[in-house]
C-alpha positions as a Markdown table, in Angstrom:
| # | Residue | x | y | z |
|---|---|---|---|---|
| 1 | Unk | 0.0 | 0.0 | 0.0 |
| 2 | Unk | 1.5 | 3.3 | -0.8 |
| 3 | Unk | 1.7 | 6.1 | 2.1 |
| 4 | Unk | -0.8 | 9.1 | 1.9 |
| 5 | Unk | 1.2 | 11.9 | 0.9 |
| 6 | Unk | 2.1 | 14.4 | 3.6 |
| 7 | Unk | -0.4 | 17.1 | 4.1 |
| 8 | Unk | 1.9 | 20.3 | 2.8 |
| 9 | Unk | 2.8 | 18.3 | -0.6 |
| 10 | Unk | -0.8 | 16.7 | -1.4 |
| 11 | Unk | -2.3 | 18.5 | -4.4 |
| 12 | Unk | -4.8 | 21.8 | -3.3 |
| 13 | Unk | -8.1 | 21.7 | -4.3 |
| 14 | Unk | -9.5 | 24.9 | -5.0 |
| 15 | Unk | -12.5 | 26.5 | -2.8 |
| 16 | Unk | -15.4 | 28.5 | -4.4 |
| 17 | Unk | -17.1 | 31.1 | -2.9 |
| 18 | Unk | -20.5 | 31.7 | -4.2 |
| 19 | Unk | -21.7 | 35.4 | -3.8 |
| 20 | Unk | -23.5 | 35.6 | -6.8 |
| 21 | Unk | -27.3 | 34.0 | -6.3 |
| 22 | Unk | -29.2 | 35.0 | -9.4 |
| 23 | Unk | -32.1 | 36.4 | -8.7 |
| 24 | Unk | -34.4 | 35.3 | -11.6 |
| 25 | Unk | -37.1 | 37.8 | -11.0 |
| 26 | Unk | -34.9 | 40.6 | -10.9 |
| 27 | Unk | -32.5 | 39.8 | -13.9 |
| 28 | Unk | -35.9 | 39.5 | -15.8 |
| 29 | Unk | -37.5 | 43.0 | -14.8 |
| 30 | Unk | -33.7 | 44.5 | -15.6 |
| 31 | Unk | -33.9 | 43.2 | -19.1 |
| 32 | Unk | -37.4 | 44.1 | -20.2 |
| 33 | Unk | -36.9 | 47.7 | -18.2 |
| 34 | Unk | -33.8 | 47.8 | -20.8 |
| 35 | Unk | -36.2 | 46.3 | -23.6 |
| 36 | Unk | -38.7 | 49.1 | -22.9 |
| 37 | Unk | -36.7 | 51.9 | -22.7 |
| 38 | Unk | -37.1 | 54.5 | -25.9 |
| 39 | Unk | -33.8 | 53.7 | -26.7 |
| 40 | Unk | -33.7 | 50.0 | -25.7 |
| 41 | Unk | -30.6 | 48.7 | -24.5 |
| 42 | Unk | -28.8 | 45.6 | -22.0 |
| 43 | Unk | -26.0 | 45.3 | -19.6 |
| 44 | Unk | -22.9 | 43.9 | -21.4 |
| 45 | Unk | -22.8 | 41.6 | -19.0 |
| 46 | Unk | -25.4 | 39.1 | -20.1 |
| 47 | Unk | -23.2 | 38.9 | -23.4 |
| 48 | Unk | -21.7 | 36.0 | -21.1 |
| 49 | Unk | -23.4 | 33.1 | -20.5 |
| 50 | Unk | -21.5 | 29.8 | -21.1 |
| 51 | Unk | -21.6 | 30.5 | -25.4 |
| 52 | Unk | -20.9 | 34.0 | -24.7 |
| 53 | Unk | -17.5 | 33.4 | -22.8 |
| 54 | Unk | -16.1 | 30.3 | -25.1 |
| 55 | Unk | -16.7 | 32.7 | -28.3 |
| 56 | Unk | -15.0 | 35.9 | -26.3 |
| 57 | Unk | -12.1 | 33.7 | -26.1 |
| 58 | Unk | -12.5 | 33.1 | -29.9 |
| 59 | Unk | -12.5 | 36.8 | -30.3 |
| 60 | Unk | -9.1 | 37.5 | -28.7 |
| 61 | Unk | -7.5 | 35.0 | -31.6 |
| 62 | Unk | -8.9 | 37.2 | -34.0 |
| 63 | Unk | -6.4 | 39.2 | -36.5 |
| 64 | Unk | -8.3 | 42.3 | -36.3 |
| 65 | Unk | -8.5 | 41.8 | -32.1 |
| 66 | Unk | -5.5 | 43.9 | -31.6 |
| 67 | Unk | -6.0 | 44.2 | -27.5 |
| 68 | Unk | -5.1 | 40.5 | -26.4 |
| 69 | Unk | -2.2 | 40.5 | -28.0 |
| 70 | Unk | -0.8 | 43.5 | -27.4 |
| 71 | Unk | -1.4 | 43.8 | -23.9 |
| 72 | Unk | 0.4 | 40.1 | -24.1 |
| 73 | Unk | 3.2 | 41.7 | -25.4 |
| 74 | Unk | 3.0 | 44.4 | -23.0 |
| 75 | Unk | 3.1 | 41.5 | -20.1 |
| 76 | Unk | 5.9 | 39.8 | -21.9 |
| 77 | Unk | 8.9 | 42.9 | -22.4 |
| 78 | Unk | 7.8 | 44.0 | -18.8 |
| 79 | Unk | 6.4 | 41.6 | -16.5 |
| 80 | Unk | 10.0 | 41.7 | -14.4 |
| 81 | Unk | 9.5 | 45.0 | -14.3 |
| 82 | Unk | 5.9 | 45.4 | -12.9 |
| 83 | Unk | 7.1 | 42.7 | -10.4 |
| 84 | Unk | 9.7 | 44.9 | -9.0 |
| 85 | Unk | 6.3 | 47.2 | -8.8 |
| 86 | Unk | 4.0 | 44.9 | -6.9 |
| 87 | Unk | 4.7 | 43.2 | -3.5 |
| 88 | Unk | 5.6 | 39.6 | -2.6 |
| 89 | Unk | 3.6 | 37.0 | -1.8 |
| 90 | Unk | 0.7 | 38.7 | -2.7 |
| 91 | Unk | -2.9 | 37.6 | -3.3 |
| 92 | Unk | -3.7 | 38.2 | -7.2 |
| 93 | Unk | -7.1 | 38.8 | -7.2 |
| 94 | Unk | -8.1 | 38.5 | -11.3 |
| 95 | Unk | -11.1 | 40.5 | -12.0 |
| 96 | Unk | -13.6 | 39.1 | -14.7 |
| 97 | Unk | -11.1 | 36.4 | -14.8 |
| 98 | Unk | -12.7 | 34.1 | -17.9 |
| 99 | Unk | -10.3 | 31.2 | -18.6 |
| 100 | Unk | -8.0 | 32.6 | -16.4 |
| 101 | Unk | -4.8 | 32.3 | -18.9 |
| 102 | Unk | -3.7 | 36.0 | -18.8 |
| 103 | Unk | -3.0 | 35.5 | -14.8 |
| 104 | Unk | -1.5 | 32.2 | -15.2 |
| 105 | Unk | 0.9 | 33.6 | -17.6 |
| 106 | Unk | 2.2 | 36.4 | -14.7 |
| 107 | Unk | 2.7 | 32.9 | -12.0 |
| 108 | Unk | 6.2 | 32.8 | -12.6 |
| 109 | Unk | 7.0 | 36.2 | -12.5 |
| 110 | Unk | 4.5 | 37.3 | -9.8 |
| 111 | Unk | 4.9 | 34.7 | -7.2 |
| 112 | Unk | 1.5 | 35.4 | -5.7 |
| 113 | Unk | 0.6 | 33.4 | -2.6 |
| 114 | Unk | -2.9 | 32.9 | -3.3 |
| 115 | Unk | -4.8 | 33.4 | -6.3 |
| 116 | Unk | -8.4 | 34.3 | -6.5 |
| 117 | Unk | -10.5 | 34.4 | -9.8 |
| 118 | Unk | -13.6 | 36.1 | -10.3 |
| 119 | Unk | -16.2 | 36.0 | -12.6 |
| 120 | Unk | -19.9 | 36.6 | -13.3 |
| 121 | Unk | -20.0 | 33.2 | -15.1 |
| 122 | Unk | -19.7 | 30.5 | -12.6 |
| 123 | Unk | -19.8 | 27.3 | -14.5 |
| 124 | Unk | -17.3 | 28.4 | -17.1 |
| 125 | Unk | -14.8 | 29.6 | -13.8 |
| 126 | Unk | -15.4 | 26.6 | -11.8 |
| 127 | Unk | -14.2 | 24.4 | -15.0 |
| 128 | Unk | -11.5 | 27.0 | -15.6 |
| 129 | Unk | -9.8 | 27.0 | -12.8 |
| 130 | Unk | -10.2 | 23.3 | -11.8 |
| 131 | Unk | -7.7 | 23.3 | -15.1 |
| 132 | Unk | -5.1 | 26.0 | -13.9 |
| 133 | Unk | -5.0 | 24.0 | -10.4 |
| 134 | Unk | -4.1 | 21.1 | -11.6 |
| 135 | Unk | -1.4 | 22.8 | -13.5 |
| 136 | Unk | -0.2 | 24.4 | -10.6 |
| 137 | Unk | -1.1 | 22.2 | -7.5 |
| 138 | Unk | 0.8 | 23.7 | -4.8 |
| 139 | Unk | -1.0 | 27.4 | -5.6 |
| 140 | Unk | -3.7 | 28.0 | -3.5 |
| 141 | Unk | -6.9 | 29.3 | -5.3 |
| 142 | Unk | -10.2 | 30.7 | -4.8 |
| 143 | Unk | -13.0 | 31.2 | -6.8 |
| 144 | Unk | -15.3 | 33.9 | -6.2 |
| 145 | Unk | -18.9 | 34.1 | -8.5 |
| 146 | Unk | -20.0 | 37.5 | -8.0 |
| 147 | Unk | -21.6 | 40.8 | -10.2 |
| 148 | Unk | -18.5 | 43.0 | -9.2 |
| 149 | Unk | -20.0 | 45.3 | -12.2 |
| 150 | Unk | -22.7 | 46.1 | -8.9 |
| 151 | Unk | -20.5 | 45.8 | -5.7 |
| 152 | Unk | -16.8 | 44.5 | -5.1 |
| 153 | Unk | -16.9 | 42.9 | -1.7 |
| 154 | Unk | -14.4 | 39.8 | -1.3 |
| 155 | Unk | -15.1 | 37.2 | 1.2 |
| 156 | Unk | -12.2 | 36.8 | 3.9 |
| 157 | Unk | -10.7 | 34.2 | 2.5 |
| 158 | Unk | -9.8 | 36.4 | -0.6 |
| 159 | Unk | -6.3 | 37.6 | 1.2 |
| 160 | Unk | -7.7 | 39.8 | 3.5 |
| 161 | Unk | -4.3 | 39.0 | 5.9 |
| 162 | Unk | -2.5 | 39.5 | 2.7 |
| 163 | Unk | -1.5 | 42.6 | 0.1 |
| 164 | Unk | -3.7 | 42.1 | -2.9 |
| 165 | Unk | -2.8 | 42.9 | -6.5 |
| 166 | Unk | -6.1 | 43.7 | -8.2 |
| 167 | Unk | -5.5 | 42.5 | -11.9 |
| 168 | Unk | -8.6 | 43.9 | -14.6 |
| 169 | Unk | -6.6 | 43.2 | -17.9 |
| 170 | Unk | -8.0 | 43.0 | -21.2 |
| 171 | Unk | -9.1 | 46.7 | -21.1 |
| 172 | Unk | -13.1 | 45.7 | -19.3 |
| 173 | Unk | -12.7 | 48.7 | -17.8 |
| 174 | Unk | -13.7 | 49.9 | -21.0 |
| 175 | Unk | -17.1 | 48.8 | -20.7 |
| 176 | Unk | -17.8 | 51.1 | -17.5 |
| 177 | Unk | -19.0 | 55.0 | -17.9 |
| 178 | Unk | -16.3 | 57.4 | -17.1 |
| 179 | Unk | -18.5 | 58.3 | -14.1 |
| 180 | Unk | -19.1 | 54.3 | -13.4 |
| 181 | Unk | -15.6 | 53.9 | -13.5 |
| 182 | Unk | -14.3 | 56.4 | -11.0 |
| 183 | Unk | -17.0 | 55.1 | -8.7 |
| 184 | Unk | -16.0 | 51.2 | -9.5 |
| 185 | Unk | -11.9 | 52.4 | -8.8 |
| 186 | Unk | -13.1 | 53.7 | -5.9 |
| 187 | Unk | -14.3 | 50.4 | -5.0 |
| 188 | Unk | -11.3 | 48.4 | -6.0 |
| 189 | Unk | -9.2 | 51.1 | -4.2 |
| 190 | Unk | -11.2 | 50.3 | -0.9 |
| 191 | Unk | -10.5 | 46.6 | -1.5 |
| 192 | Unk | -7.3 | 46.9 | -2.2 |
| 193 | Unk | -7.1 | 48.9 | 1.7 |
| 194 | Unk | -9.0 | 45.7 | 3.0 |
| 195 | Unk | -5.6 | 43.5 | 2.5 |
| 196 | Unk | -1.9 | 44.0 | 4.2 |
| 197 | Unk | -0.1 | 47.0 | 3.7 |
| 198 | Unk | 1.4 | 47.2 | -0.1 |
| 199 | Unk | -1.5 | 46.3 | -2.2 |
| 200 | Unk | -1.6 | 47.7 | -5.9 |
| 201 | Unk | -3.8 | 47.8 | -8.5 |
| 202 | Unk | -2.4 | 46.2 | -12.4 |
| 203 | Unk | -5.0 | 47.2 | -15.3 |
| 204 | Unk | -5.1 | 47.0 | -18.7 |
| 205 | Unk | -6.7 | 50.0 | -21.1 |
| 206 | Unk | -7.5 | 50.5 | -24.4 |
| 207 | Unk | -6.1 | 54.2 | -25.5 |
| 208 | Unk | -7.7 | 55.8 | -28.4 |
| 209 | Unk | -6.4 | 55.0 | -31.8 |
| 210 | Unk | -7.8 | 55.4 | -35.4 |
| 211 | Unk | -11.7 | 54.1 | -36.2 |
| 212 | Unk | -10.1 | 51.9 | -38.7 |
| 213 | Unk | -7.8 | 50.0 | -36.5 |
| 214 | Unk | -10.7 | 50.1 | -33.6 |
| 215 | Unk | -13.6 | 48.7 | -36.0 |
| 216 | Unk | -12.8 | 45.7 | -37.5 |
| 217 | Unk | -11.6 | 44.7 | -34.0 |
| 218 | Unk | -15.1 | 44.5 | -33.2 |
| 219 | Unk | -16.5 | 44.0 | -36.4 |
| 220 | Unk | -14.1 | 41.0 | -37.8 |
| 221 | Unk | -14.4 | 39.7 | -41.1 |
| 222 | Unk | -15.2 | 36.1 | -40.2 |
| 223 | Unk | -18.4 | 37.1 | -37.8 |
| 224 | Unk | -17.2 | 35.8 | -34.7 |
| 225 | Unk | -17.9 | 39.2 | -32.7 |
| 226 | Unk | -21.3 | 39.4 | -34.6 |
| 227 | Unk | -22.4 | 35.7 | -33.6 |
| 228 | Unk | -21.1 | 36.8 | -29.9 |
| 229 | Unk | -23.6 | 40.1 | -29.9 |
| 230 | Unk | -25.8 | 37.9 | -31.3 |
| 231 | Unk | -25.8 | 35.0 | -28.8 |
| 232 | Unk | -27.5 | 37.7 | -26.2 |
| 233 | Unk | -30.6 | 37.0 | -27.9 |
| 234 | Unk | -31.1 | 33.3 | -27.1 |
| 235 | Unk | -29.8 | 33.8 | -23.7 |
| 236 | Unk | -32.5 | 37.6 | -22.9 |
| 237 | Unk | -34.9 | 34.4 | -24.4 |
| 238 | Unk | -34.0 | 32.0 | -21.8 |
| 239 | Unk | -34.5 | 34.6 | -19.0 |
| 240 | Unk | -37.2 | 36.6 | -19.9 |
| 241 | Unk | -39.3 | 34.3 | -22.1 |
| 242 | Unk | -39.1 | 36.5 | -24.9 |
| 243 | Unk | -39.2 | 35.7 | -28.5 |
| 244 | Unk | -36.2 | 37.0 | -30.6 |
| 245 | Unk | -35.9 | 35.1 | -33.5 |
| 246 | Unk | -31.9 | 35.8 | -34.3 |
| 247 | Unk | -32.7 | 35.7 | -38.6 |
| 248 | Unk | -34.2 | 39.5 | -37.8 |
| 249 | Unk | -31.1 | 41.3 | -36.1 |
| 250 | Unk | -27.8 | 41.7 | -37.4 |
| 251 | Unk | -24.7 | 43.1 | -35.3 |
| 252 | Unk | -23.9 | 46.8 | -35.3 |
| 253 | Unk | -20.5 | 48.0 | -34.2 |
| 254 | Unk | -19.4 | 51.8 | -34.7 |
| 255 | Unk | -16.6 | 54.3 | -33.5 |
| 256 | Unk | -18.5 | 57.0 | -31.4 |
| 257 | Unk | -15.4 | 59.7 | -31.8 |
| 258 | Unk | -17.8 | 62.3 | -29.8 |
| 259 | Unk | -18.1 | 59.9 | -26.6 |
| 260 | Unk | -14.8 | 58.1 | -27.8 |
| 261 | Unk | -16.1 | 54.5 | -27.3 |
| 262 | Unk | -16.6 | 51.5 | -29.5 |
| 263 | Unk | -20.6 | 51.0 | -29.3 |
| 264 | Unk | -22.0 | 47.6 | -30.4 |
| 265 | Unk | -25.9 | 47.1 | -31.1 |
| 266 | Unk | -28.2 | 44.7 | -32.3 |
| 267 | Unk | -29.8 | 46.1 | -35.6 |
| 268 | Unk | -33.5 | 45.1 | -36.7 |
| 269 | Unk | -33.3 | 43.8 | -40.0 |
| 270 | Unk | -37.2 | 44.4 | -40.6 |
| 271 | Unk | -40.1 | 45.6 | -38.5 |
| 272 | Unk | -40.1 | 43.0 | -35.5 |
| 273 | Unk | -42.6 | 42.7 | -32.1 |
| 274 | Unk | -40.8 | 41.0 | -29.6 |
| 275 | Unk | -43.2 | 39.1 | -26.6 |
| 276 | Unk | -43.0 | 38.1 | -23.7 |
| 277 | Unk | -45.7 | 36.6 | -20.8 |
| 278 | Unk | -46.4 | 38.6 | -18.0 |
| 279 | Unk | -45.8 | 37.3 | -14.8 |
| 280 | Unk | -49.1 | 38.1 | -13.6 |
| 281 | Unk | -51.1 | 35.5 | -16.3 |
| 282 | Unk | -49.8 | 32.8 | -18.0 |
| 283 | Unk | -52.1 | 33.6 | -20.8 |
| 284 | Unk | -51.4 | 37.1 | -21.7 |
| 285 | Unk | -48.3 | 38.8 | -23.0 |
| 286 | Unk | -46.8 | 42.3 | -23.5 |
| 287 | Unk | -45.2 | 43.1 | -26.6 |
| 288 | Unk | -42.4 | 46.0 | -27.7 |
| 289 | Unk | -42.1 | 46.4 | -31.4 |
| 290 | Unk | -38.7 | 47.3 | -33.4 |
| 291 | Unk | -38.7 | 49.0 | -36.5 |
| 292 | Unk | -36.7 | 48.0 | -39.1 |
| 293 | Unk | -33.0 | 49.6 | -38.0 |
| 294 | Unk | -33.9 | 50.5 | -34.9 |
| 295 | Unk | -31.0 | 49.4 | -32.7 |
| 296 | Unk | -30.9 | 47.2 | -29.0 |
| 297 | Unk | -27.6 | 48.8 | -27.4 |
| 298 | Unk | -25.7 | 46.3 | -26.0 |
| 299 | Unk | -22.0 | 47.2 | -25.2 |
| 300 | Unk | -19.8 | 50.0 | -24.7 |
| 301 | Unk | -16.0 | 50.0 | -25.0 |
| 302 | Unk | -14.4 | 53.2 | -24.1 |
| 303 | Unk | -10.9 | 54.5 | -25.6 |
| 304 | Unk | -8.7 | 57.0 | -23.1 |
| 305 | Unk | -6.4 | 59.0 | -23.3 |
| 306 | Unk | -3.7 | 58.2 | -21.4 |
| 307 | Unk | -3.3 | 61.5 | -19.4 |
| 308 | Unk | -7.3 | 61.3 | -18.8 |
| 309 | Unk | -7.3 | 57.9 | -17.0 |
| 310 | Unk | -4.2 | 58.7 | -14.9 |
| 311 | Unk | -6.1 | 61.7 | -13.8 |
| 312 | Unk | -9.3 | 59.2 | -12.7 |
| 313 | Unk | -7.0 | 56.8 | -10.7 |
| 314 | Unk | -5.8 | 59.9 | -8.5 |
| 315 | Unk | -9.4 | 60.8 | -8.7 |
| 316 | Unk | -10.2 | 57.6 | -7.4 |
| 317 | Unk | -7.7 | 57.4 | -4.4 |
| 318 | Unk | -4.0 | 56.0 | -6.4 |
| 319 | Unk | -1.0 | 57.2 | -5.9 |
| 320 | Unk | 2.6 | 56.4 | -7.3 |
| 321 | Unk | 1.0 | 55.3 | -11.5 |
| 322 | Unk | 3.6 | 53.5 | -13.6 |
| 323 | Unk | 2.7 | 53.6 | -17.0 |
| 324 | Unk | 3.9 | 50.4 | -19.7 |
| 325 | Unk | 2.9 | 50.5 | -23.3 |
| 326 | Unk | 3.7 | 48.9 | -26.6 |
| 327 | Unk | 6.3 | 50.9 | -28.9 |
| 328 | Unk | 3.6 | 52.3 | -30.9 |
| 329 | Unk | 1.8 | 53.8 | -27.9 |
């Protein structure tokens, strides 16, 4: 019979924390308030269900997806550098953290102690990072399903005895207001105060470029952002019982120079009702009806400039920025 190993070189397991409860009644009045709306529009958030997060990570293999793998490159000429930056033994708490692969990549560099994931999508991060742990067994990780889009509170077990790096790569941030960003760095800032002494925040954002590098990155020639816009629609069906048939909306993605973000929409192709039950009666239904090209807003992606968001994270509470880029800026 072979001996148990010892407890300190047995392989972790890692723990889950589930603050995220879905609240079925309330995701459905959010979505047909947004349906509603003059101008009707969604949270980016329910772009990712399970099929919304696998074909996000098809997105960031795209040629015209210029963000993943720049900011890779970024990571890659001066992770040793932002090391020197960040503090030691550190919990590496990875915001919206997906497949986790662009936090994996910093292990080896970073060192962090503990690593805790988070993600609105539970399933997908409970699958993902059963994967990374097995990769790295002697890493102790956490997952955490939450809405940090609403509040960022960590459990304790998050490295609250600990300094925490806050990592948001991938430029999300862009997806936040100006003003719903200072208030969410507030947040971050506060969490970041929760852990030891030394904490720091590393993000990723998108700076403002030309519409015809911006575009196509959101508009790619083989129709993988389209089918992700366009995967909302099943899943607003699934929680609201609606009808969208997905043959009568086409994606929409623009350069908004004015507000300088990327917008994406969903574009009726013809005149469309939508319907829905009411909650009240099983038998009758409300209705909201589309003419052809009116629009469903369903994402924002906001360019800065880079003096502008150094300004917000000393609005925000952050001191002491360090700035890395790729050569071309």
């Amino acid at each position: 019979m072979t001996a148990p190993l010892p407890a300190a070189n047995r392989p972790r397991t890692p723990r889950f924390v589930q603050l995220h409860h879905e609240d079925r009644a309330a995701v459905r009045d959010e979505l047909l308030q947004g349906l509603r709306a003059p101008r009707a529009f969604t949270a980016p958030k329910y772009l990712y269900d399970a099929l919304g997060s696998r074909l996000f990570d098809a997105i960031t293999e795209l040629p015209e997806y210029y963000p993943t793998r720049t900011e890779a490159a970024i990571f890659a000429a001066h992770a040793p550098e932002m090391a020197t930056r960040l503090p030691a033994d550190a919990t590496l708490v990875d915001l919206g953290a997906g497949n986790c692969e662009k936090a994996a990549r910093l292990f080896d560099t970073l060192r962090p102690a503990r690593y805790v994931a988070v993600d609105i999508s539970v399933d997908y991060l409970r699958h993902a990072l059963a994967c990374l742990q097995r990769q790295h067994p002697a890493l102790d990780m956490v997952g955490v399903g939450m809405d940090f889009s609403q509040s960022l509170t960590l459990p304790p077990d998050a490295g609250r005895g600990s300094p925490r790096v806050l990592f948001y790569p991938g430029s999300s941030i862009g997806n936040f207001t100006p003003d719903a960003a200072l208030r969410f760095l507030r947040q971050v800032h506060a969490c970041i105060l929760e852990g030891a002494a030394g904490g720091s925040l590393l993000i990723g954002v998108d700076l403002v470029k030309p519409a015809g590098i911006l575009e196509p990155a959101y508009d790619d020639a083989l129709g993988v952002t389209a089918a992700f816009n366009r995967n909302l629609l099943p899943h607003i069906n699934r929680l609201t019982g609606t009808d969208f048939q997905l043959a009568d909306w086409r994606h929409v993605a623009f350069f908004n120079a004015a507000a300088s973000r990327i917008e994406m929409h969903l574009e009726a192709t013809q005149a469309v009702t939508v319907r829905w039950p009411d909650t009240a009666s099983a038998t009758s239904f409300s209705e909201r009806r589309f003419a052809a090209g009116e629009r469903i807003h369903t994402e924002n992606s906001y360019k800065w400039l880079q003096a502008d968001f150094d300004a917000l994270l000393h609005t925000a509470g952050f001191r002491d920025t360090q700035v890395w880029t790729d050569p071309d800026g």
